[in-house]
LOMIMI-685571 format. One record per residue: residue in one letter; x, y, z negated of N, C-alpha, C in turn. Coordinates in steps of 0.001 Angstrom, whole numbers, plus 500000, padded with zeros to 6 digits. Atoms other than C-alpha are relative to their C-alpha. Example, Ala and Ser with C-alpha at 12.3 -4.5 7.8 and 13.67 -1.06 7.14 Angstrom:
LOMIMI-685571
A500890498810500000512300495500492200500900501200500000/S499180498810500060513670498940492860499230501090499270/
***
This chain:
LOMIMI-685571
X498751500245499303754829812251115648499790500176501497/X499850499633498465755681813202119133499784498858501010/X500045501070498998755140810725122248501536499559500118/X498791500248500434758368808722122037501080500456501064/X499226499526498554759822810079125625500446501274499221/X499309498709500603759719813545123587500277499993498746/X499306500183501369761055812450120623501269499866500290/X499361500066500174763907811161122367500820501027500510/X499225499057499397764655814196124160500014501283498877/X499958499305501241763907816143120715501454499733499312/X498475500211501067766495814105118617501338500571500837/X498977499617499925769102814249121060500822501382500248/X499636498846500002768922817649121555500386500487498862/X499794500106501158769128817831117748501508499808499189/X499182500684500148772457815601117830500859501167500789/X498835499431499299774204818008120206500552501360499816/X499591499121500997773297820827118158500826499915498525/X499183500489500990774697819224114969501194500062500225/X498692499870498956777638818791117100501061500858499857/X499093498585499252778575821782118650499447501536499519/X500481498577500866776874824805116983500617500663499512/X498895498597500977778536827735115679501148500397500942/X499292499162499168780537828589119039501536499464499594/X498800501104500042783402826181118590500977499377501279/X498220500548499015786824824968120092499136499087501037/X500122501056499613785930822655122571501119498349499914/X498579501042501033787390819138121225500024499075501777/X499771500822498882788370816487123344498990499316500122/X500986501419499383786359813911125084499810499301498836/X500405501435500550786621810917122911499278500753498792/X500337499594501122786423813151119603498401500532500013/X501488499982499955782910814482121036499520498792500079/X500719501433499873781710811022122018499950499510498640/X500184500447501870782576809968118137499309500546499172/X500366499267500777781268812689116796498075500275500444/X501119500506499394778022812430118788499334498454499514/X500427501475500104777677808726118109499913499771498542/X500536500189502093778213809053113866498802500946500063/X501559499117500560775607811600113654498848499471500567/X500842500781499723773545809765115990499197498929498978/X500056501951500459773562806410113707499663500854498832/X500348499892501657773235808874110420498682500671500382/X501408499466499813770053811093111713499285499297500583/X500789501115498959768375808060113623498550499639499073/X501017500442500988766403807023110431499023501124499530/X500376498804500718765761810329109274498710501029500890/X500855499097499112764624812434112313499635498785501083/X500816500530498927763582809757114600499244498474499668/X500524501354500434762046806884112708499360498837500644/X500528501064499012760060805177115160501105499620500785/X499050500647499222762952804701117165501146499123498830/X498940500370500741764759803143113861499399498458499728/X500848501197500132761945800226113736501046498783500555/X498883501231499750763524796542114279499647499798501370/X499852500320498498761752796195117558500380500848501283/X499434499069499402763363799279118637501034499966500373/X498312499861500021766528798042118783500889500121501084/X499768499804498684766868797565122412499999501626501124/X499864498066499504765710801440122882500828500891499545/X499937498789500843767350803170120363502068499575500412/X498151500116499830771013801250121437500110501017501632/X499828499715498534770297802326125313500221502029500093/X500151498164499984769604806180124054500984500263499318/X499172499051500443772537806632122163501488499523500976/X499106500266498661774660805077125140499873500954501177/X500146498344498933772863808019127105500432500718499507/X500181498510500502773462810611124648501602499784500305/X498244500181500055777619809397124320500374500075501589/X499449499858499095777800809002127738499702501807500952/X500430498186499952775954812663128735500844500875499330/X499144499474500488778370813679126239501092500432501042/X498661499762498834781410813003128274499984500250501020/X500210498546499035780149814586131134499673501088499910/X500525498305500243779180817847129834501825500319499407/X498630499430500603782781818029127526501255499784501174/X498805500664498706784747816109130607500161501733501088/X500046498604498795783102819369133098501099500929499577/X499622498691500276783832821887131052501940500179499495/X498980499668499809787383821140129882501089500265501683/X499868500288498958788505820451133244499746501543501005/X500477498614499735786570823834134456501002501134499249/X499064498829500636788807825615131812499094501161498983/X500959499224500868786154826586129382500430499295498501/X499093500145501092787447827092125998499283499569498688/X501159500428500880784617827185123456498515499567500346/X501207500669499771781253825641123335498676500658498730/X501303499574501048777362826504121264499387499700500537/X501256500323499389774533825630121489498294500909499268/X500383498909500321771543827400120873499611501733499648/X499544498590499684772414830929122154499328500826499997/X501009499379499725769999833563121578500206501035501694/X499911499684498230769088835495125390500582501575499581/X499643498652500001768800838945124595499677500812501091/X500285499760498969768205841694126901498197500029499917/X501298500235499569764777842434128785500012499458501138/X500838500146498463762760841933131731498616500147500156/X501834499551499512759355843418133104499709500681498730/X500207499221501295759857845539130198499493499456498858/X500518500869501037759229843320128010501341499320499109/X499205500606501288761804841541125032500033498884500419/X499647501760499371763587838238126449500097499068498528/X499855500690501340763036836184123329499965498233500691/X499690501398499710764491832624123375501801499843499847/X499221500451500002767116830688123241501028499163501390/X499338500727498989770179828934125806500002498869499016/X499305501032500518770551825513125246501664499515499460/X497869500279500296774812825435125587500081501397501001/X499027499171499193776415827957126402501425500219499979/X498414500118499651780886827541127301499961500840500569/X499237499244499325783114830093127691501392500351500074/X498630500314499675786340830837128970500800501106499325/X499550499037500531789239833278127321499491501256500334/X500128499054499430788310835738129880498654500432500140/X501491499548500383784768836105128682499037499110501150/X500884500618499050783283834305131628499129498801499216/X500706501351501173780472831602130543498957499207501119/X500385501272499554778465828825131482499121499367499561/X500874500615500686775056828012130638499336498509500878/X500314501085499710773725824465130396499147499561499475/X501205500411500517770016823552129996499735498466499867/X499948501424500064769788819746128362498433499758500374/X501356500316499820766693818030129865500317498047499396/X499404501378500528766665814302128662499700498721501316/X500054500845498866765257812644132103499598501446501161/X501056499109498689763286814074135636501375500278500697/X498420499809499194767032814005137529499295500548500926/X500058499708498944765379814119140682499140501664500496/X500067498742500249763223817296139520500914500961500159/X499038499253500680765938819260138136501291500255501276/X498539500109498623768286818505141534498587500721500948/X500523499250498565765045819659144091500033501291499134/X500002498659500391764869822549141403500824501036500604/X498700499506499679768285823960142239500191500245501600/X499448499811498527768634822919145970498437500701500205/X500902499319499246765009824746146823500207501002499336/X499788498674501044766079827649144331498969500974499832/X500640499358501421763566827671141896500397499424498842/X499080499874501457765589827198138958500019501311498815/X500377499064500542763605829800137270500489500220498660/X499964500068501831764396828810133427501269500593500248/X499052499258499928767849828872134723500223501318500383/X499629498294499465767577832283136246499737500938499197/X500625498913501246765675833611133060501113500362498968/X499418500112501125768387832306130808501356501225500314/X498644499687499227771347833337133392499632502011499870/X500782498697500050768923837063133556500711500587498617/X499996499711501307769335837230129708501745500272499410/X498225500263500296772918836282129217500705500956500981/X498650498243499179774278839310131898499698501166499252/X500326498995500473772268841748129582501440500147499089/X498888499674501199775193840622127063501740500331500694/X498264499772499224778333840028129337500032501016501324/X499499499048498841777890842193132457499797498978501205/X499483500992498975777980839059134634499069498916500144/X500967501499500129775947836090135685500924498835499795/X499396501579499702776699832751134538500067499386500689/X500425501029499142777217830041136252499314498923499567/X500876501205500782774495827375135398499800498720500616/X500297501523500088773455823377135102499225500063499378/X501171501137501225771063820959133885500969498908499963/X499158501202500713772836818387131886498471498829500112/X500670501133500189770360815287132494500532499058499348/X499337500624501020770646813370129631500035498539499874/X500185501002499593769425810150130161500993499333501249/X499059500361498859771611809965133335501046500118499916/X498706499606500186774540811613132288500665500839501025/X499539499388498907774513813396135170499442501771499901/X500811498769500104775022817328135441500476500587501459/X499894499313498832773815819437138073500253501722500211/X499510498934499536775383822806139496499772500436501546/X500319499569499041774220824635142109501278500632500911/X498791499340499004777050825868145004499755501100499976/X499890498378500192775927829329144724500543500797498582/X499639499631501635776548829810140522500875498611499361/X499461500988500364778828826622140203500324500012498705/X499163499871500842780078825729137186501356499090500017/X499174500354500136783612824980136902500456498639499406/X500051501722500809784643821194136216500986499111500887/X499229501334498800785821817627137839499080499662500338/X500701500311499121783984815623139667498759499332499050/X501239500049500746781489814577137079499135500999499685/X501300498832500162779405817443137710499731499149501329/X500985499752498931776837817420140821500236500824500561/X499829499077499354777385819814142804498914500168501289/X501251499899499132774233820824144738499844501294501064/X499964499161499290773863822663147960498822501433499532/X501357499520500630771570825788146094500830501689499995/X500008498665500368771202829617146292500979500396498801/X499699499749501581773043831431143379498744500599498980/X500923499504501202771275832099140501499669501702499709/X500135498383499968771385835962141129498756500037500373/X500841500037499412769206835353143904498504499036500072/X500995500727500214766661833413142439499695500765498969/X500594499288500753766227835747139713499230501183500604/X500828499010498966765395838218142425498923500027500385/X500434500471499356763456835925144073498498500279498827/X500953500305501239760970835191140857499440501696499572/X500432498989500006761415839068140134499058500566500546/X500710499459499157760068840231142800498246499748500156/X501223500449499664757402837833143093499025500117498505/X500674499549501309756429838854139455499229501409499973/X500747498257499877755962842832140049499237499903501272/X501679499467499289753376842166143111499261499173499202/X500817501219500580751590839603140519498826501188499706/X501117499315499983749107842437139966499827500730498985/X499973499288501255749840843697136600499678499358498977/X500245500343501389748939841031134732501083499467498676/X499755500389500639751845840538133220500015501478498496/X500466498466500449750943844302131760499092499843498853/X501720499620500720747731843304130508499129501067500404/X500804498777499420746597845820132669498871498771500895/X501248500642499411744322842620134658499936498638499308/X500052501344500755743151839414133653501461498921500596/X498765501545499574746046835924134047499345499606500761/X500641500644498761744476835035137419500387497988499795/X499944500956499532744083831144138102500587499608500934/X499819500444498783746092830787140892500222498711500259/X500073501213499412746484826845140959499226500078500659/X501365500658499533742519826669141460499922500938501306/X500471499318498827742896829091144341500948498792501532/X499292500807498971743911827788147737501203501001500844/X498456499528499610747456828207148848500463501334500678/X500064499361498853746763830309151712499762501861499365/X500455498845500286745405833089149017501049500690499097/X498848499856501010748253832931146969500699502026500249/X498979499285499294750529836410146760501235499538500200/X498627500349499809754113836489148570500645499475498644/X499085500220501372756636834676146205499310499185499160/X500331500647500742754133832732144299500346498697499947/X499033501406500208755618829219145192501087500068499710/X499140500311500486758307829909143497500356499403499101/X499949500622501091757129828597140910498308498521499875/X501248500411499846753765826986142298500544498977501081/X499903500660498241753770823828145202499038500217500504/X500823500009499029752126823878148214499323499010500209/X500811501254499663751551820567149046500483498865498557/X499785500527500839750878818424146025499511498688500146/X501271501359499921750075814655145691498934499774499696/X501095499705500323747369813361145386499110499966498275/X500342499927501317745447813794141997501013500066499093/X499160499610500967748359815476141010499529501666499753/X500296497998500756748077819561139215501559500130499980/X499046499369500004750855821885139030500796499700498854/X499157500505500967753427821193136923500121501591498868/X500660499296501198752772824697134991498826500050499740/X501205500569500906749724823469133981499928498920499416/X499648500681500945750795821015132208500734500493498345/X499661499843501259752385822883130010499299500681498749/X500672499129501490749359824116127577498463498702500877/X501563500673500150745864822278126630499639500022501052/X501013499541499119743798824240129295500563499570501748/X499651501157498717743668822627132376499383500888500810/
***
């Protein structure tokens, strides 16, 4: 079983696919919040068992008060914005660096007029996910937003739905359409952060080719870095802290 932080950001991602999947009407407010909150209470035992334990009871009420209330700010934005249907799980499509964009959008809403609106659920790290945007590296978003113009012609406009908080954030350059229960964050558009990342990908040296080895650049010092590499790398890190993409695999 998973560490219970990513269990709970497993299930509820789980719950919102159950949901909303299959590119559907968007319903009203309350009817998502209900419909969120029974499936919650029926998959709780099933897919998240440790959180179904008796001395869980205090965690497992507080997380589905996040997930109902995260609800009604993601369905509150988007009607309000004027976005008509909703999915989740969107395949990308498209390339980049010549290579096959394989993956998935978390939500993606869109409006009659084809316009759309992707929204990556994270389940905590608010304050992450907001310097992401306003220093514009919002890379995932720019990969997803990359993927999704191969199909429409157009960039989305994107968010992170923080789930735990209930709070979602939108950058002022790729806004997404809503009321005031979005965020609205002073941040580049998402065009220009795909640029940004681009760019700093084709001087990377070829390795994403396999033409050189995957260089180390954490263990190098800052100064040796190429242009563009903090876009996805910090400069100044705390102390006996590592990069936050190195965390994401075994090898350290």
């Amino acid at each position: 079983l998973p560490p219970e932080h990513n269990l709970m950001g497993t299930f509820c991602h789980s719950i919102l696919e159950g949901v909303f999947a299959g590119n559907k009407s968007i319903p009203s407010i309350e009817e998502a919040a209900d419909a969120v909150g029974q499936l919650f209470d029926e998959r709780l035992p099933k897919d998240a068992a440790p959180l179904a334990q008796p001395d869980k009871r205090i965690e497992r009420h507080k997380l589905r008060n996040q997930l109902v209330g995260a609800t009604r700010t993601l369905i509150s934005t988007l009607i309000e914005g004027g976005y008509t249907t909703i999915d989740i799980e969107v395949g990308l499509g498209g390339e980049a660096f010549g290579k096959e964009l394989v993956g998935s959008v978390d939500c993606v809403a869109s409006k009659t007029d084809g316009e759309e609106a992707i929204i990556d659920f994270k389940y905590g790290g608010r304050a992450k996910y907001q310097a992401l945007i306003a220093d514009g590296k919002a890379v995932q978003l720019a990969t997803y937003a990359h993927g999704r113009f191969r199909s429409t012609e157009k960039y989305p406009a994107v968010a992170y739905l923080v789930l735990s908080d209930g709070l979602l954030y939108t950058p002022s350059g790729s806004p997404i359409d809503g009321d005031t229960n979005r965020t609205l964050i002073d941040g580049i558009g998402i065009t220009a952060v795909w640029d940004s990342f681009s760019l700093a990908i084709e001087k990377a040296d070829g390795w994403l080719t396999g033409d050189y080895h995957v260089p180390a650049r954490p263990l190098l010092d800052a100064e040796h870095w190429p242009d563009g590499t903090s876009i996805v790398l910090e400069t100044r890190l705390k102390a006996n802290d590592v990069q936050a993409v190195c965390k994401y695999c075994d090898y350290t």
